[in-house]
Structures are given as C-alpha cells and as structure tokens.
C-alpha positions in Angstrom: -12.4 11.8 -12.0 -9.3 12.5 -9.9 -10.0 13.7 -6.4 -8.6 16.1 -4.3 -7.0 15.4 -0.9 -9.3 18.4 0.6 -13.1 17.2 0.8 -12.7 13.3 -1.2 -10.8 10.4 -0.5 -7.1 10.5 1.6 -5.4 8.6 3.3 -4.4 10.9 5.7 -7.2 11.8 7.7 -7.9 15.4 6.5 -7.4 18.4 5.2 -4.7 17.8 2.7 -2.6 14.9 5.1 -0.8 12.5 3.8 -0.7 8.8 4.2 0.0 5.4 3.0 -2.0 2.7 1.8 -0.2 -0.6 1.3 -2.1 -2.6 -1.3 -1.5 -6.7 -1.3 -2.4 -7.8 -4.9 -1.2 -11.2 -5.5 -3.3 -11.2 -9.2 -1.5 -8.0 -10.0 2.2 -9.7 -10.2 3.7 -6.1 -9.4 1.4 -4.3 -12.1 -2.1 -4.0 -10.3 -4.4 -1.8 -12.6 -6.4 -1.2 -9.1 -3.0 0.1 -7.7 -3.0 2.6 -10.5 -6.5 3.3 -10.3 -6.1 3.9 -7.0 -3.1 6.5 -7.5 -4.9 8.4 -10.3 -8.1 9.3 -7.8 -5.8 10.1 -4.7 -4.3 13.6 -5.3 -1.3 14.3 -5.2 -0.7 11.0 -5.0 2.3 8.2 -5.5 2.4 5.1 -6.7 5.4 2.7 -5.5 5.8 -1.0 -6.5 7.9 -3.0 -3.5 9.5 -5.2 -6.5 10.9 -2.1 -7.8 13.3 -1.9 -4.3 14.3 -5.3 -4.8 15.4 -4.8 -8.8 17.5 -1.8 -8.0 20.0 -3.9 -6.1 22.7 -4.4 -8.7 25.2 -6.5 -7.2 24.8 -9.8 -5.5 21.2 -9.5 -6.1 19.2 -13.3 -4.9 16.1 -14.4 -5.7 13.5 -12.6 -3.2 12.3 -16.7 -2.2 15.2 -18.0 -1.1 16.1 -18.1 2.8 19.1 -16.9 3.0 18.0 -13.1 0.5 16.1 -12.2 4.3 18.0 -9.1 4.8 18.2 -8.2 1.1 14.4 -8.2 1.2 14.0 -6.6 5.1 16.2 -3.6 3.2 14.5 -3.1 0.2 11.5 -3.7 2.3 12.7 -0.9 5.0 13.8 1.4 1.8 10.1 1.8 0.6 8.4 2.1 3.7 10.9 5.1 4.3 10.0 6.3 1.0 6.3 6.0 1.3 6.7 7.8 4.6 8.6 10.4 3.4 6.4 11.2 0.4 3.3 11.1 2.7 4.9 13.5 5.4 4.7 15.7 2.5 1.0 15.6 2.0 1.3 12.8 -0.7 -1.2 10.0 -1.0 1.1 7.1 -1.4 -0.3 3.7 -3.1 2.7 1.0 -1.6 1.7 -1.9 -4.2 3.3 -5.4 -3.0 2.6 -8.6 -4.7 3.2 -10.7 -1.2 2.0 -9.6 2.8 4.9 -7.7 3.1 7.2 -9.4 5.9 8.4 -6.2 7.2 4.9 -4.7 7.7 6.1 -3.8 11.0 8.9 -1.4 9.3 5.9 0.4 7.9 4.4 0.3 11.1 7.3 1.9 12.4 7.2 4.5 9.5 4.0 5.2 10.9 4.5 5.7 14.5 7.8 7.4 13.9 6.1 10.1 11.5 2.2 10.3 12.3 1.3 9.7 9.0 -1.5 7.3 8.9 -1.3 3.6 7.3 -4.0 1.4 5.6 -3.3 -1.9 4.7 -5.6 -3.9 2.0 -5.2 -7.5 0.9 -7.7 -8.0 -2.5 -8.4 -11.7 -2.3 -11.2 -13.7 -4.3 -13.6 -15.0 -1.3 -14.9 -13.5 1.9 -12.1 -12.9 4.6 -12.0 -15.0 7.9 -12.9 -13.1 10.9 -9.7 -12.7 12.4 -8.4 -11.2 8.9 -10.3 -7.4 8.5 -7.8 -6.4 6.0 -9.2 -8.6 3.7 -11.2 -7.1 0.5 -13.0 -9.8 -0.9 -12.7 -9.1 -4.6 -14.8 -12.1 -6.2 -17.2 -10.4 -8.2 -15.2 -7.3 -8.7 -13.4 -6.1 -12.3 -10.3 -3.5 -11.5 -12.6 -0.2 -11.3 -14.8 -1.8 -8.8 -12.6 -3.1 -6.3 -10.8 0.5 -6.6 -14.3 2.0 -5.5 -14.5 -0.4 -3.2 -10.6 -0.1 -1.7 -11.7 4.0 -1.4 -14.9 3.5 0.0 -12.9 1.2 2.9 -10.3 4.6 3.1 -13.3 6.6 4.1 -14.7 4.3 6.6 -11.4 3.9 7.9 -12.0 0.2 7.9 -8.2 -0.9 6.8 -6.3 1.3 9.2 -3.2 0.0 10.5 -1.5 2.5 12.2 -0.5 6.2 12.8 
C-alpha cells in the first residue's frame, strides 16, 4: 500500500512537505530491505544509499576506515545530505540509508536548519536502546516489514526528530 504525503505518513510535517529520514542499518550492509520498504510507502519518495557517494569517487578513492580518507568521507558525507535536502525541499520523502552513524550527522543538521525541511534520524538495533539513545529502534523481534511499520509509526509520533 503506498501512501500519499497528504493525510499518511511524511516526513515533513504536513500537507505534502518534504523531509529526510536518515536510516542507520548496520544488518542491511548498504541494501536494507526496511530502507526500501520504507521508500515504497512514502510518496513521492527517494531512496539514497550514503555508500553510493563514497563509490562515485573515481580517482584516489581510500578505504572509508582508514584515518587519513576523513575528508573523502566528510564530502561524500556533505554531498548526500545536500542531495537529500534538495530532493526534500522539493516535497520528496527522502529515505538517507547509511550502514554506520553517519559522522557528519551535523552536515545534515545543517541541511536542516539551512532549508527547514525536517530530519528524523533512526538507528534499527537488536535490543532495547539506553536512555540517553531515543533514536534507537529496537528491532529484536522484528522481520523487515515490521520494523518498517514500526520506523512509520515513530514518523507520526514524531519520536525520531532531529532537526528542522
């Protein structure tokens, strides 16, 4: 069932806004099926995939681990934030899938300030989240279509929201 913006699920905060959810799935190794879930309820909606930034670099390209690729990965990191935030100016719902905590989340805080497009931020672990981590979703007893109810359900309550 794919959802409109209008009336159902958004990340936006109404009628027809856009916004950007960034979605921390370490299981999903850059190809979450709840990050595509996710994408095909939200309408219009995009769905982005940080390593994608990082494997368009052609040319003196380093492994995204190593200390000294920092400002390889704070641009790729930067480029998709500016991305997401252009799409979701646009009244796109945009699904930022990250296999890591992104290390720039502050670039997408940024993003968010700069264009008042709202930001969620959800990190699907197995086991209940500590107190002083909210954007936690604990995904233990959860299969891919349930944690994506779950992830929309947290969208409506407004329960993940980073930033405007």
């Amino acid at each position: 069932m794919n959802r409109t913006t209008v009336g159902g699920p958004e990340l936006g905060g109404g009628l027809g806004a856009g916004g950007v959810l960034v979605l921390v799935d370490p299981a999903g190794a850059g190809n979450s099926p709840v990050a595509e879930l996710l994408a095909r309820e939200l309408n219009p909606s995009v769905h982005l995939r940080t390593d994608d930034f990082l494997r368009v670099i052609r040319s003196g390209q380093l492994p995204p681990h190593l200390p000294e690729a920092g400002r390889q990965n704070a641009t790729a990191m930067a480029a998709a934030a500016q991305a997401a935030f252009a799409y979701a100016t646009r009244g796109y719902q945009v699904v930022v899938e990250s296999p890591t905590v992104p290390g720039a989340l502050d670039t997408f805080r940024r993003e968010s300030r700069t264009t008042g497009a709202a930001l969620h931020y959800v990190v699907l672990h197995p086991g209940p989240a500590a107190e002083d981590a909210p954007h936690i979703l604990d995904t233990t007893d959860l299969d891919a279509e349930a944690t994506a109810v779950s992830v929309l359900a947290a969208l409506t309550r407004r329960t993940h929201l980073l930033g405007w």
